[in-house]
C-alpha positions, 0 to 999 in steps of 0.5 A: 151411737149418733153423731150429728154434725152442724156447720154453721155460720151467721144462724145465732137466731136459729141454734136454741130452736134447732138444738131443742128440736134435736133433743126431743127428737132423739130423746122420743126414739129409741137410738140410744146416746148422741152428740152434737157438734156444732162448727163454727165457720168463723161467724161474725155474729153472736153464733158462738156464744149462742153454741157456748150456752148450748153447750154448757147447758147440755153435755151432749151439744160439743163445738168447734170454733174456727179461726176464720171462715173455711168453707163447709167441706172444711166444716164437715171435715172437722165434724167428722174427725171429732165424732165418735158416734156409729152414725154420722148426721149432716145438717144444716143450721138454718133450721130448712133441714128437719130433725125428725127425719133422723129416725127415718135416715138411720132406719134407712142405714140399718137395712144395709146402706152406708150413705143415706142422702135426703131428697128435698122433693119440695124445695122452699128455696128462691127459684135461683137456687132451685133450677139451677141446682136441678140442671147441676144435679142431672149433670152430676148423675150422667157425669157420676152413674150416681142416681140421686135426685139431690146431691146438695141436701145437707141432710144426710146420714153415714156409717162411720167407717164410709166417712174415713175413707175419703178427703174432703177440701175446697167446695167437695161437701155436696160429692160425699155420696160420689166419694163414698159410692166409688169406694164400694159403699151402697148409697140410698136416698130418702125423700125429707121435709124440706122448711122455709128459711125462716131466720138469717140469709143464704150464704150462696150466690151465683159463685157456687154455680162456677164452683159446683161445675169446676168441682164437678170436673174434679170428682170425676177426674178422682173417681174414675181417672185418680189411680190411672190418670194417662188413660184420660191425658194419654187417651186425649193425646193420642186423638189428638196426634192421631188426628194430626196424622191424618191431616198431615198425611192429606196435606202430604199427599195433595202436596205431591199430587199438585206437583205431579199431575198436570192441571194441578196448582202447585200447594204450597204447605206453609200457606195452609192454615189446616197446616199450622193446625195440624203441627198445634194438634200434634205438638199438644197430643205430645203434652198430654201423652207426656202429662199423662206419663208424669202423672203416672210417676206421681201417682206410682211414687205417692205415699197414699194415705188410702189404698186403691181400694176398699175391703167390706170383710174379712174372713179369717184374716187380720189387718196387720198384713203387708 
């Protein structure tokens, strides 16, 4: 019925603790069968056989074990398509995310949500991590309409059908909620235990600032512009040539009232810098309204792994239409 998806990488010292916690969590409730997969990141250390005695000794911990590192949204991805469970659980491996709020996350799924995301209310991490991660998550609301508190959490819970809908690649982990919400899936948070990191270092820097904003762009990009990409591009050449328009109908409009009435000194065009900027504006409207059209081909032309859009039910009706 579970699922629960560990990536992981370097945690040899916390996956017999974390994998122990798991079972006598879910094995005290009443949610009846599980799995666990972990994902083995390319981990350096002794992760791996760690997860290999893990799994021998219990049929229902399952690994996966990468070629090299790929990063966690490669991780997950993999997590996701070997899972068979009604219920997908993230986690992490450092053992800061707490097993017994499992119950609690799948509660909160079977009242009728699709995506629960955990809320670290208090947060055991360096104040490096937590105000910027507090600045990055107030943007990604405004930016998405997505009301989360926390979109970096690893603890989150998911219907099974919400996660095969979307495409997961490069830094896009921490956007599942977006992903799914824009194709039609309700999203809840829930507030969980948060724990100090007790083994093993934080595989973050400072780069993931740069990358979560530059991802940032991307998803509302895809969210909102993915299927009609010129109303973005077309819309930003269109201000731009209006723009350029305007300036260029001034600087015509002087030109020939300096020549005409008297008392007036004579302008000349091509000594005005707003001139060389006004023909820049222009010349870029024209890119971006091209770009724009190119970009709708492309979409129009694709082979879509996924329709624009998402069907809840069905009534009477079957999936082998056209």
């Amino acid at each position: 019925m579970i699922s629960i998806v560990i990536p992981l990488f370097n945690e040899q010292n916390s996956l017999e603790e974390l994998s122990q916690k798991i079972k006598e969590t879910l094995e005290k409730s009443n949610l009846g069968g599980f799995e666990v997969l972990f994902v083995d990141d390319g981990s350096t250390d002794q992760s791996w056989s760690v997860v290999q005695q893990i799994c021998e000794s219990d049929g229902r911990f399952k690994g996966l074990r990468f070629r090299r590192n790929f990063g966690k949204a490669a991780g997950l991805s993999a997590g996701f398509r070997h899972a068979t469970g009604r219920y997908v659980i993230t986690m992490d491996a450092d053992l800061q995310d707490d097993p017994a709020e499992i119950p609690r996350l799948i509660e909160k799924l079977e009242s009728g949500f699709d995506c629960v995301s955990g809320w670290k209310q208090t947060r055991y991490d360096p104040w490096h991590k937590r105000y910027p991660s507090l600045v990055f998550n107030g943007i990604l609301r405004r930016a998405t309409k997505l009301n989360l508190h926390d979109f970096n959490c690893g603890l989150k819970a998911y219907r099974r059908e919400a996660l095969s809908e979307i495409d997961l690649y490069g830094e896009m982990h921490r956007f599942i909620p977006v992903l799914v919400s824009t194709r039609g899936y309700r999203v809840a948070e829930l507030a969980v235990q948060h724990h100090p990191r007790v083994h093993g270092v934080s595989k973050y820097g400072v780069e993931r600032i740069l990358k979560g904003f530059l991802d940032l762009f991307t998803v509302v990009f895809l969210t909102r512009f993915r299927y009609r990409p010129q109303h973005l591009l077309g819309g930003i050449g269109f201000v731009a040539c209006g723009i350029a328009g305007v300036l260029l109908t001034v600087l015509c409009a002087l030109w020939v009232l300096s020549r005409t009435l008297e008392g007036w000194t004579p302008i000349d065009l091509h000594e005005r810098p707003i001139f060389y900027l006004t023909i820049i504006l222009f010349i870029a409207g024209l890119q971006f309204l091209s770009t724009g059209l190119l970009a709708e081909l492309v979409v129009a032309n694709a082979n879509r792994r996924l329709p624009a859009y998402s069907i809840r039910d069905t009534i009477n009706t079957n999936d082998e239409g056209l």
